[in-house]
C-alpha positions, 0 to 999 in steps of 0.5 A: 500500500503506497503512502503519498506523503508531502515534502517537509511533512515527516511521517511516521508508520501508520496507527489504525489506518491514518498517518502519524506525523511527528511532532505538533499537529492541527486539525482542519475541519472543512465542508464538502458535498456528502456524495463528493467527499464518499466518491473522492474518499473511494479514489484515494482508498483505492490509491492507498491513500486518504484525505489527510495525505492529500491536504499535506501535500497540497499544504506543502505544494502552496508552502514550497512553491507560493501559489496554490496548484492551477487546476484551483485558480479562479480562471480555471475554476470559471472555465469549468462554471462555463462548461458546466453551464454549457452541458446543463443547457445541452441537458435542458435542449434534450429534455425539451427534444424528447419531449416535443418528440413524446407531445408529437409521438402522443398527439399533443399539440406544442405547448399544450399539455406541458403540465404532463410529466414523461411518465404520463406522455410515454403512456399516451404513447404506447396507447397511441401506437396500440390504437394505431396498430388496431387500426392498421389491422382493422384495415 
């Protein structure tokens, strides 16, 4: 198991899964998305390491170099903002695509009936295509 350690930050032998450092210590408590911080936690576990090993060495990298790492600049982070706004209005486009696609699929006319959900046009749909298939076969 491969233990990521910061330079400058003297580690000890592991005690019960966390690392021991030697001489005086802090703790830092910060806030992270529940979902995030189990995601992320199963990522360092399956690198043998852990979130205190992470921040060490972030703490050492801002201490040695005097700046925080690019990916966590404010640019970057804006990059990432516009791409995320970007893929939610993609989101949105699609979800408005399929459901012009069921209205139309289940004889709804646009704009009328938007209070639906997809659950309820999928059934009109499938009632639409079996009321069409009787039909076809009526014929």
């Amino acid at each position: 198991m491969e233990q990521i350690t910061g330079e400058g930050v003297e580690q000890a032998p592991r005690r019960r899964g966390r690392p021991r450092t030697r001489g005086i210590t802090t703790q830092m408590n910060v806030r992270v998305d529940k979902d995030l911080k189990v995601r992320g936690d199963e990522v360092l576990r399956s690198m043998g390491s852990n979130p205190t090993d992470v921040i060490s060495r972030l703490w050492s990298y801002v201490v040695r170099t005097g700046r925080v790492p690019d990916f966590l600049t404010d640019e970057e982070r804006e990059a990432q903002a516009r791409e995320e706004d970007r893929l939610n209005r993609e989101i949105e486009d699609a979800r408005g695509r399929a459901w012009r696609m069921l209205a139309d699929e289940a004889g709804i006319a646009e704009g009328a009936g938007r209070s639906l959900s997809v659950a309820d046009l999928q059934a009109l749909c499938t009632a639409g295509s079996a009321r069409r298939a009787k039909e076809v076969a009526q014929s």
